[in-house]
C-alpha positions in Angstrom: -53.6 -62.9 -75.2 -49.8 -64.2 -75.3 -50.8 -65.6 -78.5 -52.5 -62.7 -80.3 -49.4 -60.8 -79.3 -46.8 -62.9 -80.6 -48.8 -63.0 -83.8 -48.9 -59.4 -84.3 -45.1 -59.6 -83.6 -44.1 -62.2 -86.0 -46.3 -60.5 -88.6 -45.2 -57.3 -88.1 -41.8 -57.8 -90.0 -43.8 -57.0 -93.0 -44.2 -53.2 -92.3 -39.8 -52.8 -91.4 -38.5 -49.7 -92.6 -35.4 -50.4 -94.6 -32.4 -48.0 -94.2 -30.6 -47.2 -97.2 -27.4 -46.1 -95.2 -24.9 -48.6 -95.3 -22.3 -48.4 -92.4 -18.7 -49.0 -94.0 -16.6 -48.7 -90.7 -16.0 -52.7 -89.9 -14.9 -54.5 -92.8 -17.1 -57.3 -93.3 -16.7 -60.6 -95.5 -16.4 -59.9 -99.5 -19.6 -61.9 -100.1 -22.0 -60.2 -97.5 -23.7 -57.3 -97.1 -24.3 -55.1 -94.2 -28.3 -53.9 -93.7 -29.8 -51.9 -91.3 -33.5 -52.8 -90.3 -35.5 -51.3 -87.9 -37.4 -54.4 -85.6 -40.5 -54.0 -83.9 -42.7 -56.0 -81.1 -45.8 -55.3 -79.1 -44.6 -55.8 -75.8 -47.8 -56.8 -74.0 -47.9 -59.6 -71.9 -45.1 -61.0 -73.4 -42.1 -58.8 -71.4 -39.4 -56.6 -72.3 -37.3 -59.8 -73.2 -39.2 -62.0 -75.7 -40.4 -58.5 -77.3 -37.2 -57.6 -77.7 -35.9 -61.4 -78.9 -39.2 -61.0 -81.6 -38.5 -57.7 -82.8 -34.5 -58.9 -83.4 -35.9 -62.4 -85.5 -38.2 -60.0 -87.4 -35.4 -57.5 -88.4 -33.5 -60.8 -89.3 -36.3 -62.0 -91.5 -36.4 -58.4 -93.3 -32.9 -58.0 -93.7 -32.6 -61.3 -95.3 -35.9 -60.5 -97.1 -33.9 -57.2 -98.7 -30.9 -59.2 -99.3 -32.9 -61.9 -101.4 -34.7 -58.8 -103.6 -31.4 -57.9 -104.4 -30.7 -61.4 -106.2 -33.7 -62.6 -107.3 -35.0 -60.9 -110.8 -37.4 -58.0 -110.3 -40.8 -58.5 -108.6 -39.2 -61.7 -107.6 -39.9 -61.6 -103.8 -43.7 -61.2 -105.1 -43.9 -63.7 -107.4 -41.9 -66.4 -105.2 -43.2 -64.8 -102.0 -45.7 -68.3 -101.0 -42.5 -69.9 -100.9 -40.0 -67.8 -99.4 -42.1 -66.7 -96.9 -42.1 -70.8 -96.2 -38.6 -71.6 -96.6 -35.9 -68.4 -96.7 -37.8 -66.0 -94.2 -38.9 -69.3 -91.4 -35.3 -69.6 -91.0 -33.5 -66.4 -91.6 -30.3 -66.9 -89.5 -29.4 -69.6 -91.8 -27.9 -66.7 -93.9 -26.9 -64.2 -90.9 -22.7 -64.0 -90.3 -23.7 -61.1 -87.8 -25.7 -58.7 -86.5 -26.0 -56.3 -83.7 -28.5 -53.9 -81.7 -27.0 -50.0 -81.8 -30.3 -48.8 -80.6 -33.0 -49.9 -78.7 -36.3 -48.3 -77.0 -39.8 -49.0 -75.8 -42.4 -46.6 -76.0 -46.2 -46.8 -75.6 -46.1 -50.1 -75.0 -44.3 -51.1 -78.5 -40.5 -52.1 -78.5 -38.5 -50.8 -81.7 -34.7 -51.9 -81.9 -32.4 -51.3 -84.8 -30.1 -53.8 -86.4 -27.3 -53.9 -88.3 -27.5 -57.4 -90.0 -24.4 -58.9 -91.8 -25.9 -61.5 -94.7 -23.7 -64.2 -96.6 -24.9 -63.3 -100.1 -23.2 -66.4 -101.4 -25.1 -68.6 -99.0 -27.9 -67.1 -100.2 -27.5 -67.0 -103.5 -26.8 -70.4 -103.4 -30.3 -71.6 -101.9 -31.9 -69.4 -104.7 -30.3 -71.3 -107.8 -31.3 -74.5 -106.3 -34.4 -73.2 -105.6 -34.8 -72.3 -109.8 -35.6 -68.8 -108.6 -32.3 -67.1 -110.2 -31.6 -67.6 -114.2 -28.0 -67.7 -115.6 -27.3 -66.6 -118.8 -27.2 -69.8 -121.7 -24.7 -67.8 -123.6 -23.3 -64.8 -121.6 -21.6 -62.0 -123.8 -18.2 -61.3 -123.0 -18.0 -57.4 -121.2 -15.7 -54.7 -121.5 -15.9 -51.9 -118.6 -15.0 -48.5 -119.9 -16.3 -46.1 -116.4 -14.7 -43.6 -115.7 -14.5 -42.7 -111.6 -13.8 -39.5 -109.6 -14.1 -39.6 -105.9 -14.6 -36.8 -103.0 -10.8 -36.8 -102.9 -10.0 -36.6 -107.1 -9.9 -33.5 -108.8 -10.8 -35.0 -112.3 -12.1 -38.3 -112.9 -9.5 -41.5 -113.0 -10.1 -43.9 -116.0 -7.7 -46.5 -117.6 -7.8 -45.2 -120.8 -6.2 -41.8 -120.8 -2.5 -42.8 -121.3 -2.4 -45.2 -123.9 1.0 -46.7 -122.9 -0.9 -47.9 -119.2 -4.3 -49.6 -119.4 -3.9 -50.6 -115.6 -6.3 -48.4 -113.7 -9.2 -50.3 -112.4 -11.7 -48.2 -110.3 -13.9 -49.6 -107.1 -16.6 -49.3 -109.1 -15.4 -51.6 -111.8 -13.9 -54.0 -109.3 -17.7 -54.4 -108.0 -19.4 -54.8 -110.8 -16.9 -57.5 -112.7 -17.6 -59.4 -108.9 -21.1 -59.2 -109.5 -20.5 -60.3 -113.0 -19.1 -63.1 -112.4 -20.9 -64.2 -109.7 -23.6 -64.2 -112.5 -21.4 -66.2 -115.0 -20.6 -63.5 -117.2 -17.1 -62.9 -118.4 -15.7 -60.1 -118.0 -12.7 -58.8 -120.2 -9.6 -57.4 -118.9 -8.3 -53.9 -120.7 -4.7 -54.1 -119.1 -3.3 -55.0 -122.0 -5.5 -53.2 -124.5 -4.3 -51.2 -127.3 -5.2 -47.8 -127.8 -3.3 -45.9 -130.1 -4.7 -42.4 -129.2 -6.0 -40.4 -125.7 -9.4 -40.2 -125.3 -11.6 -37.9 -122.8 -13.1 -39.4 -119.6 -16.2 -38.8 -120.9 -17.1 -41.3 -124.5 -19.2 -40.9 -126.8 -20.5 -44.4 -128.1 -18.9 -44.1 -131.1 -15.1 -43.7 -129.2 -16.4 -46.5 -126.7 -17.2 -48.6 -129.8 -13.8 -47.6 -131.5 -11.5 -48.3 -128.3 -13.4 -51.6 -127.0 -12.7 -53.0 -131.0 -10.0 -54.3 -130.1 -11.1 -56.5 -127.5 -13.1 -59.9 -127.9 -16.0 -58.3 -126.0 -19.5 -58.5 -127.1 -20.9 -55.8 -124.7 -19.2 -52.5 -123.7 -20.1 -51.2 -120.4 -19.6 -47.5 -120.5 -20.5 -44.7 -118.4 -19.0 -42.5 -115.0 -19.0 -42.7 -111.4 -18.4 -40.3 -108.6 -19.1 -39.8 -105.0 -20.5 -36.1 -103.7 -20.2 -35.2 -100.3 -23.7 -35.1 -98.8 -24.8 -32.3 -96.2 -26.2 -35.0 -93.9 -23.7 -35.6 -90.4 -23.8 -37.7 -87.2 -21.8 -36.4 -84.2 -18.5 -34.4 -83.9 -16.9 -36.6 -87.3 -19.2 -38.8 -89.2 -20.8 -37.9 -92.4 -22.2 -39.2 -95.0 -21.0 -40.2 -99.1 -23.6 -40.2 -101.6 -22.2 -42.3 -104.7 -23.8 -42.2 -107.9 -23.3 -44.1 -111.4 -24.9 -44.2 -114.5 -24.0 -46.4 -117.1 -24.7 -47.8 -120.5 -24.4 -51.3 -122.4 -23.0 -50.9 -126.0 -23.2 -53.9 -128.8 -19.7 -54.3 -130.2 -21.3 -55.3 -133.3 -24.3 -52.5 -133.4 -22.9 -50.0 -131.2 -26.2 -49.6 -130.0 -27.6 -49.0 -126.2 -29.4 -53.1 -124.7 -29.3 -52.3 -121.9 -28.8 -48.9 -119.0 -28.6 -48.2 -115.3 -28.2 -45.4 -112.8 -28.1 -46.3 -109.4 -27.4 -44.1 -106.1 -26.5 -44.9 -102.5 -25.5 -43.4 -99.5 -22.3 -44.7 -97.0 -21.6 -43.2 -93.4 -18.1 -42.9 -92.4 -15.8 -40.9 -90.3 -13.0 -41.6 -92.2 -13.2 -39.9 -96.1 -11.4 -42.1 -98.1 -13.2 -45.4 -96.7 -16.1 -43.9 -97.1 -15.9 -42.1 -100.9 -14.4 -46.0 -101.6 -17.4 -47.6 -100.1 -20.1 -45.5 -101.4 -17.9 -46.1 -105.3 -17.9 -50.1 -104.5 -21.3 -50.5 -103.2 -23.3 -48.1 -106.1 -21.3 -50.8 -108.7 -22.5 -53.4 -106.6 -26.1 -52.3 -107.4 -25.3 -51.1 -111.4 -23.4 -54.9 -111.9 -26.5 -56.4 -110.8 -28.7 -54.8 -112.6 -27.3 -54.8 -115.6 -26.8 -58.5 -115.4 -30.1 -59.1 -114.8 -30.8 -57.0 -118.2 -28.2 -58.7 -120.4 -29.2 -62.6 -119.1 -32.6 -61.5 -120.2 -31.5 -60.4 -123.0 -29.4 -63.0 -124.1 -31.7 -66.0 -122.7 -34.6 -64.3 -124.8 -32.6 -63.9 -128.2 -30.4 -67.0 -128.1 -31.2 -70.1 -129.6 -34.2 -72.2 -128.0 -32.7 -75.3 -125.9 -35.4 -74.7 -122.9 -38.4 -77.3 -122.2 -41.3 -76.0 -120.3 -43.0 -77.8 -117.8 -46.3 -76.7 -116.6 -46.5 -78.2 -113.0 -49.9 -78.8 -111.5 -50.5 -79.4 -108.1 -47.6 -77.3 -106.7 -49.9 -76.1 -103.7 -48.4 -79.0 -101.7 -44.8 -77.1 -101.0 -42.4 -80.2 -99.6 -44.0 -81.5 -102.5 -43.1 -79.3 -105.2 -40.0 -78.9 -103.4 -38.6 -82.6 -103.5 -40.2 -82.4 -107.5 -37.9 -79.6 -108.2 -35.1 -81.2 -106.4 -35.6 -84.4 -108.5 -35.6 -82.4 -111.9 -32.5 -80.6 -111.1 -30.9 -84.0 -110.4 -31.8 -85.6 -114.1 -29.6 -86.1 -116.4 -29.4 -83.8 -119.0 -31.0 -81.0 -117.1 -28.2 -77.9 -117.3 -30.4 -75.6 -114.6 -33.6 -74.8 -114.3 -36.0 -71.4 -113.7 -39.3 -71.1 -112.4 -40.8 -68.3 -114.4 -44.1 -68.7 -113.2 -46.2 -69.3 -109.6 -49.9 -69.4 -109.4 -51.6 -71.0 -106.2 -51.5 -74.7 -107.3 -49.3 -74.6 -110.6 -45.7 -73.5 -112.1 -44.2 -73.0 -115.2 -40.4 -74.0 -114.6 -38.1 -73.4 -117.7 -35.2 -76.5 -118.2 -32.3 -76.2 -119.7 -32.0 -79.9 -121.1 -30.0 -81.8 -123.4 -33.0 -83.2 -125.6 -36.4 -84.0 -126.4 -39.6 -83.0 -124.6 -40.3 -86.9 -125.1 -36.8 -87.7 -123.8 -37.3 -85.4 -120.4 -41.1 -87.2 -120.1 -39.5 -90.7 -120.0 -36.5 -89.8 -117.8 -39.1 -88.1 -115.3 -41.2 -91.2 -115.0 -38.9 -93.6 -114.1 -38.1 -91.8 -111.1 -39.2 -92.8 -107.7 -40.5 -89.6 -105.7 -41.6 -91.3 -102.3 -44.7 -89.8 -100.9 -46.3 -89.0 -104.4 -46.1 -89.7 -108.2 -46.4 -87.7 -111.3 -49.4 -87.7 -114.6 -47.8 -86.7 -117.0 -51.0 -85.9 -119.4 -49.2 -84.0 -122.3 -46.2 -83.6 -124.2 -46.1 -81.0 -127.2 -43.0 -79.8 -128.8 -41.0 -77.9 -126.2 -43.6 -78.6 -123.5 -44.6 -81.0 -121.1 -47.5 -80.7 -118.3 -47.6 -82.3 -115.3 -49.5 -83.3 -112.2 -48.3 -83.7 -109.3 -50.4 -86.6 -106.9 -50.4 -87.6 -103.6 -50.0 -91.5 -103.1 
């Protein structure tokens, strides 16, 4: 019986609600986030105590779980999900700063706590590079941010180029997605020392974007608005709740023509106004930085000249296996980074940026010594080699 319930409580973690409210009254590190999870346990046989300790490790798992969707490309949990569910979500706290248990209750015989978990995006991120499971951008355009902002607080929208003799103004919104940016290894241009020449309205059409970001060396002009609305929802005598909104557009320089959009929304709970209009401005660029970066390294990685080799990977079942293969690739010389673009239940597609040959990787690949297994390498074609892993 202890068993069965401590089964159903570890697998439970699957069916969390999410909450999309991010409290913004304790400042937390610049590279985490803040998620609040809902954890549940059968209590059972087991106690009050270890349902509560398994409802808290399952929050933990699907915080960390939402944290990693929020890095990895889209219908990345799916498509790594054998894996993660092996490695990231066995040992969620690796990544937890903090977290903490506001509410609690038990109820027909089920124990439900909510928890605010603190995550170290960085760590995180980290893991999921070397992992292959995040792509950076071979040759990332340089970006120019023209958003305009307005917050609960403004009564017409703040942007930096309305005076042309100041180009200084750089909203929250901005200042989370260049973070973002670069965090993905795209520059990002400043515009404090643009020249305008002329006023324009907060508002662009693509043809003023186009005209003012000219005179920049950017490749890729970010324009579009953000604002915060006050939304009707409140907690209590003073806290309410910040909706922030953007929606944005990616401009050629050289075309002038959209590659690449985004509107995202979020909602922040504060008592204080200002935090909380600044939070809800910060955290909706968060979200439009990031998914505009994943458009514009697709982009670029798909349009850019060819320097990836493809490995086809059979035998991948065995995960310490493929693991410690991966690790070994990574490791070679010549290999730049590498991206698993595919996973099927015993085989991998894994993209490598390398410095040569498909014959050169081949040769450089067998002479290594993996330990508990070897390699077949049973074809090389231009651009692709296939591979079997095998047991010794």
């Amino acid at each position: 019986m202890k068993n069965k319930v401590m089964l159903t409580a570890v697998t439970c973690w699957f069916l969390l609600i999410p909450w999309s409210i991010v409290f913004s009254e304790e400042p937390v590190p610049s590279d985490s986030r803040v998620f609040q999870v809902i954890g549940t346990a059968s209590v059972g046989s087991a106690g009050p105590s270890q349902a509560r300790d398994l409802a808290v490790a399952n929050a933990l798992a699907s915080a960390v779980s939402q944290a990693a969707g929020e890095l990895l490309p889209e219908n990345g949990i799916v498509k790594y999900f054998p894996e993660l569910s092996r490695t990231l979500l066995a040992d969620p706290k690796r990544y937890v700063l903090d977290y903490k248990t506001p509410a609690e209750t038990s109820a027909d015989n089920i124990y439900r706590a909510v928890v605010q978990v603190t995550v170290s995006m960085s760590d995180l991120k980290k893991q999921l590079k070397a992992s292959g499971f995040i792509r950076a951008a071979k040759n990332p355009p340089k970006i120019l941010f023209l958003v305009s902002e307005k917050s609960t607080m403004d009564l017409t929208p703040r942007f930096w180029w309305e005076n042309p003799e100041t180009t200084l103004f750089t909203g929250h919104s901005e200042a989370a997605m260049a973070k973002i940016m670069s965090d993905a290894s795209i520059p990002v241009v400043s515009h404090e020392n643009l020249s305008l020449g002329a006023s324009f309205p907060a508002n662009l059409a693509d043809s003023e974007a186009v005209r003012i970001g000219r005179g920049s060396i950017a490749q890729v002009f970010v324009v579009g608005s953000a604002w915060v609305e006050a939304a009707p929802n409140v907690m209590g005598a003073d806290k309410k709740t910040f909706k922030g909104i953007i929606s944005l557009r990616a401009l050629s320089s050289e075309s002038g023509e959209i590659i690449a959009q985004t509107r995202q929304e979020t909602m922040v709970l504060d008592s204080d106004e200002a935090k909380g209009a600044t939070e809800a401005l910060s955290r909706a660029g968060a979200m439009a930085g990031k998914a505009l970066s994943d458009q514009l390294t697709q982009s670029q990685s798909a349009k850019g000249p060819s320097e990836e080799l493809t490995l086809i990977v059979e035998g991948t079942g065995d995960l310490p296996m493929f693991v410690q293969f991966r690790q070994a690739l990574t490791e070679t010389t010549g290999v730049n980074g590498i991206f698993v673009n595919e996973m099927q239940a015993d085989s991998a597609g894994i993209l490598v940026d390398y410095a040569g040959t498909a014959e050169k990787m081949a040769e450089a690949l067998m002479v290594k010594n993996f330990g508990t297994f070897g390699i077949n390498i049973y074809e090389i074609t231009a651009g692709q080699v296939k591979i079997k892993l095998v047991p010794n």
